[in-house]
Z-matrix of the N, CA and C atoms (Angstrom, degrees):
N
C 1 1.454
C 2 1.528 1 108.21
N 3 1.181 2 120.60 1 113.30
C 4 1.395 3 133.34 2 151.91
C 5 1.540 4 129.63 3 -6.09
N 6 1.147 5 144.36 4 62.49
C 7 1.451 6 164.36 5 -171.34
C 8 1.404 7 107.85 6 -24.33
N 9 1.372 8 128.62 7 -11.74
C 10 1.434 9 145.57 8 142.44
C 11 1.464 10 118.93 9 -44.59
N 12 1.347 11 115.40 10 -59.53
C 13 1.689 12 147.08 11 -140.47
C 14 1.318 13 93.76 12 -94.81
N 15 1.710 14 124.01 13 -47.98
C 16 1.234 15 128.63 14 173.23
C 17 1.739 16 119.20 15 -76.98
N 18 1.247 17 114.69 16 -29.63
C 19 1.414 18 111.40 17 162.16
C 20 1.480 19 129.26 18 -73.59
N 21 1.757 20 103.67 19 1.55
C 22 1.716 21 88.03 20 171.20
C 23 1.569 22 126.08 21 104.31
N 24 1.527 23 95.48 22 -30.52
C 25 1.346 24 124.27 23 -164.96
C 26 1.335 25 129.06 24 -30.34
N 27 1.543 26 92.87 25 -65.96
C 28 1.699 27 126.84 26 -174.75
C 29 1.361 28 124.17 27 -138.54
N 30 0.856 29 141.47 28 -37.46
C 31 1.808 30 151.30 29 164.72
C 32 1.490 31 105.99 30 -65.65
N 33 1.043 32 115.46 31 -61.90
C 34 1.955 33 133.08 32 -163.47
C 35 1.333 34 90.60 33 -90.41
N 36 1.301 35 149.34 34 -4.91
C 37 1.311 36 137.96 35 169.17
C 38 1.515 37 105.69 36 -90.20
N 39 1.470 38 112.87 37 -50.21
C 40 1.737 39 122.98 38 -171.18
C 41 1.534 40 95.05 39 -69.82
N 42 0.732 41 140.48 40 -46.97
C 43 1.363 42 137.70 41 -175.93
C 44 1.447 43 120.10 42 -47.69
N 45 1.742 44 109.39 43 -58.51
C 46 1.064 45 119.64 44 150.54
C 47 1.772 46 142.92 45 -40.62
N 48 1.295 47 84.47 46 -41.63
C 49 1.958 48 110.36 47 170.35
C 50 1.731 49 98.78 48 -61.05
N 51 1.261 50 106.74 49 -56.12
C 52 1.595 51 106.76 50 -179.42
C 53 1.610 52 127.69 51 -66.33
N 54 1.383 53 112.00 52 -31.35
C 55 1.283 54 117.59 53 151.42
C 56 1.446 55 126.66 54 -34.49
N 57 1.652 56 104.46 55 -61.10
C 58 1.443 57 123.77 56 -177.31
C 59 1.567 58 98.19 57 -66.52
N 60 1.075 59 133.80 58 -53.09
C 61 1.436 60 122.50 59 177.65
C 62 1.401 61 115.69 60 -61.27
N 63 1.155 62 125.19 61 -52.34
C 64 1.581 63 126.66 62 179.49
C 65 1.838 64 112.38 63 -52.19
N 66 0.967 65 113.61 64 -57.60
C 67 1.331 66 142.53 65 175.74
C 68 1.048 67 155.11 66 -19.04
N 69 1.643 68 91.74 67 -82.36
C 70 1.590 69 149.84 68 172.51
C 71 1.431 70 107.09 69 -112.95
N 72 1.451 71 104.09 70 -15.11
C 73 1.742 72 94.06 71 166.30
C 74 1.777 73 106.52 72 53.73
N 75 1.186 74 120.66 73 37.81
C 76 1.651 75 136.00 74 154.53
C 77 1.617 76 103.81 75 -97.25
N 78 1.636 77 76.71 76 145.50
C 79 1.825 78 115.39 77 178.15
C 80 1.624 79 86.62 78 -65.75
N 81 1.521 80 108.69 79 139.57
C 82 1.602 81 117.38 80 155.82
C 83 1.870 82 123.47 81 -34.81
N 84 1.732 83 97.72 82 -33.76
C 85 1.030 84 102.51 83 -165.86
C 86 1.677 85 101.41 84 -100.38
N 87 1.259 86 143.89 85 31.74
C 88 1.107 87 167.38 86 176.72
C 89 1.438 88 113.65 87 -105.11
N 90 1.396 89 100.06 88 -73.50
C 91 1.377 90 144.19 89 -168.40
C 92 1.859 91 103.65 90 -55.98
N 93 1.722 92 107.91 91 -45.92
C 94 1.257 93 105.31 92 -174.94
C 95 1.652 94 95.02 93 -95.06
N 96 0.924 95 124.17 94 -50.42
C 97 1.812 96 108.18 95 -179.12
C 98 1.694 97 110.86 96 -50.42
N 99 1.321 98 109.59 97 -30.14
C 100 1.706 99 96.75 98 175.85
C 101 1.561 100 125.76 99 -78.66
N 102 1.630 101 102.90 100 -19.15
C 103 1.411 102 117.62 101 -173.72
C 104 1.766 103 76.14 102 -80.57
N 105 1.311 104 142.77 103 -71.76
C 106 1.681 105 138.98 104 -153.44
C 107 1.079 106 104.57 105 -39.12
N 108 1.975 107 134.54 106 -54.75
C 109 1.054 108 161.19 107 -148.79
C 110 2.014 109 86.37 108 -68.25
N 111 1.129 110 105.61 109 -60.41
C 112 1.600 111 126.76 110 -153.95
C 113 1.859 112 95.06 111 -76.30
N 114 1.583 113 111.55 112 -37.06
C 115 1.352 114 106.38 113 -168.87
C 116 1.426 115 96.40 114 -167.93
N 117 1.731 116 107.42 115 93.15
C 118 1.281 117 132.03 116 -176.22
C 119 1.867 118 120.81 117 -49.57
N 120 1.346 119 92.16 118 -41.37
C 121 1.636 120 108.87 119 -179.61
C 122 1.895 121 110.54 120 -61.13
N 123 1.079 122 116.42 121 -29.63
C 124 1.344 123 128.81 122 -161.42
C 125 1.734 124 105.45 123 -49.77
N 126 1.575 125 114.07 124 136.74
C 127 1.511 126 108.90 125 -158.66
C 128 1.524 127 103.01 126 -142.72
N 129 1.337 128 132.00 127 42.72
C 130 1.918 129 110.17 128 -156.98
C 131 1.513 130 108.19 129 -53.19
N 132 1.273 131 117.91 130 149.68
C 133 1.090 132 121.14 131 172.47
C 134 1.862 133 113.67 132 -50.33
N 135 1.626 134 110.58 133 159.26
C 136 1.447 135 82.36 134 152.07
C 137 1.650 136 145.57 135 -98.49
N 138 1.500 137 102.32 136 27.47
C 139 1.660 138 104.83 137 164.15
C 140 2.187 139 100.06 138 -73.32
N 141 1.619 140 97.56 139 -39.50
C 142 0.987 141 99.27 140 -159.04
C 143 1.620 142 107.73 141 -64.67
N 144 1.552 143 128.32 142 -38.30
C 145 0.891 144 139.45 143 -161.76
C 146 1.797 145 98.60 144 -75.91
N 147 1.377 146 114.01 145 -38.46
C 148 1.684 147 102.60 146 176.85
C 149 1.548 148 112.65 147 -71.81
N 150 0.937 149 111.28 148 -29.30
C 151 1.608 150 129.29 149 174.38
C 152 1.946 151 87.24 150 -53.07
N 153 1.079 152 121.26 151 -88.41
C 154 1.639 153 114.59 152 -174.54
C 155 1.390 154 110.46 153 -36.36
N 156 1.376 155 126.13 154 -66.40
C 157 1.202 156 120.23 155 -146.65
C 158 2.347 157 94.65 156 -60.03
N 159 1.367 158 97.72 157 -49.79
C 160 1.176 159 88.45 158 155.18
C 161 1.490 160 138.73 159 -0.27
N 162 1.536 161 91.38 160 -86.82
C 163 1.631 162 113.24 161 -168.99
C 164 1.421 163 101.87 162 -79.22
N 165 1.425 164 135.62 163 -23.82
C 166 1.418 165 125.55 164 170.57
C 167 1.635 166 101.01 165 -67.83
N 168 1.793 167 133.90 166 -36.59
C 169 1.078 168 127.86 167 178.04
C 170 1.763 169 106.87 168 -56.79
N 171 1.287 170 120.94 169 -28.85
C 172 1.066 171 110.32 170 -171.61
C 173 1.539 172 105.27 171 -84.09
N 174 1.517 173 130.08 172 -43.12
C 175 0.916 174 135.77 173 -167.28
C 176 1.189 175 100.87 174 -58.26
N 177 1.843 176 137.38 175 -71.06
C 178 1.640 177 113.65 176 164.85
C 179 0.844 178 143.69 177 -24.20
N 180 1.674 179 125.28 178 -45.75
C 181 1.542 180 147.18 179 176.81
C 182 1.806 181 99.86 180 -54.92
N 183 1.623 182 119.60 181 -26.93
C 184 1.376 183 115.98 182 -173.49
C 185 1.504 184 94.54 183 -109.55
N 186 1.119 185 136.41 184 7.16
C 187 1.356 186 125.46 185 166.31
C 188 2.145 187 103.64 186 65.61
N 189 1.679 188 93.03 187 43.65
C 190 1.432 189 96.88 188 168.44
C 191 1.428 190 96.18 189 -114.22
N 192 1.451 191 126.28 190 -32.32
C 193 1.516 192 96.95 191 151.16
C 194 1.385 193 134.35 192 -101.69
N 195 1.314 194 136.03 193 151.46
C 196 1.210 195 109.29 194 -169.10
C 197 1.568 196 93.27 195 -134.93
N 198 1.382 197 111.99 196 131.75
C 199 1.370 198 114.17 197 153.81
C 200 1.605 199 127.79 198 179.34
N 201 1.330 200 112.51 199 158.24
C 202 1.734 201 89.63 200 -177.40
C 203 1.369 202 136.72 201 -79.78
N 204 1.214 203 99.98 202 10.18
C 205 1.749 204 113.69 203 160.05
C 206 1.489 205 123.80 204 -100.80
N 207 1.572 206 101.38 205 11.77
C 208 1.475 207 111.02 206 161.37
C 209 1.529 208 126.84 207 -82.44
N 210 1.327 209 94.06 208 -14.91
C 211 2.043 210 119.51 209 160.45
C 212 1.616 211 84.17 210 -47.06
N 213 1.276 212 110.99 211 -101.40
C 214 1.407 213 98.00 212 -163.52
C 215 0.999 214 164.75 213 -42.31
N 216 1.456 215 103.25 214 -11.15
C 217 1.621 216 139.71 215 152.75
C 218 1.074 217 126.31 216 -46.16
N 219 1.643 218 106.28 217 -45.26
C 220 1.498 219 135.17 218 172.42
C 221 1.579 220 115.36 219 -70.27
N 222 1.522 221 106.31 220 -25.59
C 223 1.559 222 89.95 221 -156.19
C 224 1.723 223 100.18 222 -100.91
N 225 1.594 224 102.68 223 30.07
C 226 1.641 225 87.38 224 -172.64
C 227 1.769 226 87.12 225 -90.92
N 228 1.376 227 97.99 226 161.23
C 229 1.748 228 107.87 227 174.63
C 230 1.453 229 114.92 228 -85.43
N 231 1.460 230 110.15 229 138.79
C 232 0.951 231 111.53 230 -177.33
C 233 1.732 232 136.28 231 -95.46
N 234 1.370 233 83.02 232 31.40
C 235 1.438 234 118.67 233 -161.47
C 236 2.076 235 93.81 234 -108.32
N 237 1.646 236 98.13 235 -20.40
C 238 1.677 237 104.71 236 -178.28
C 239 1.463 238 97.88 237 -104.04
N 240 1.812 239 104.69 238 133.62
C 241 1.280 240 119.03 239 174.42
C 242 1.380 241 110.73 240 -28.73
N 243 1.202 242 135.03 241 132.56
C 244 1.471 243 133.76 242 167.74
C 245 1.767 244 105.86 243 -89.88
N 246 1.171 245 134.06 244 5.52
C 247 1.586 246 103.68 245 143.45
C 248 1.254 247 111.89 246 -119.35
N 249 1.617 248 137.58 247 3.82
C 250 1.182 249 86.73 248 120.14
C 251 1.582 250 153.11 249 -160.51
N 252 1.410 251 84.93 250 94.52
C 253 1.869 252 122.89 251 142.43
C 254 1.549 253 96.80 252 -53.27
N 255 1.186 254 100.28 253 -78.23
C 256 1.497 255 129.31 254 -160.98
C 257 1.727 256 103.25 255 -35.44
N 258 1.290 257 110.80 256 -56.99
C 259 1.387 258 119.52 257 -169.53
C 260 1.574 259 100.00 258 -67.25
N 261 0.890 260 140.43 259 -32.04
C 262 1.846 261 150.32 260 162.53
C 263 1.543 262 116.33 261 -37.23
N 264 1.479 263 114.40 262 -30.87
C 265 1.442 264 126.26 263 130.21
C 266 1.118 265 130.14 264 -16.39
């Protein structure tokens, strides 16, 4: 196993991030400052990180998250790099 995969890093972190969004019904940007807080090292790659911002777009669009600071989530262009958006976090 890959010395990456076992530290947590990037795979076992996004996974986790998606939990908390699916779940717990947290914003990506919730979800990853509480996972940092909880486990400082944490790094998703960035395939992995467009992959989230993604699936949190979908998760609003289905009304699994709901809130009015999900406006702003929405209103970045998608014409701007999404990591980094992401890194603006």
């Amino acid at each position: 196993m890959p010395r990456s995969c076992a530290a947590g890093v990037s795979r076992s972190a996004t996974i986790v991030l998606v939990y908390s969004m699916k779940y717990h019904h947290n914003t990506l940007k919730d979800a990853f400052h509480y996972l940092l807080e909880k486990r400082p090292q944490i790094g998703p790659n960035e395939g992995f990180l467009l992959q989230l911002i993604r699936y949190e777009k979908e998760l609003i669009r289905t009304l699994e998250i709901v809130l009015l600071s999900a406006a702003e989530n929405l209103s970045l262009s998608d014409s701007k790099n999404p990591i980094e958006t992401f890194k603006e976090f």
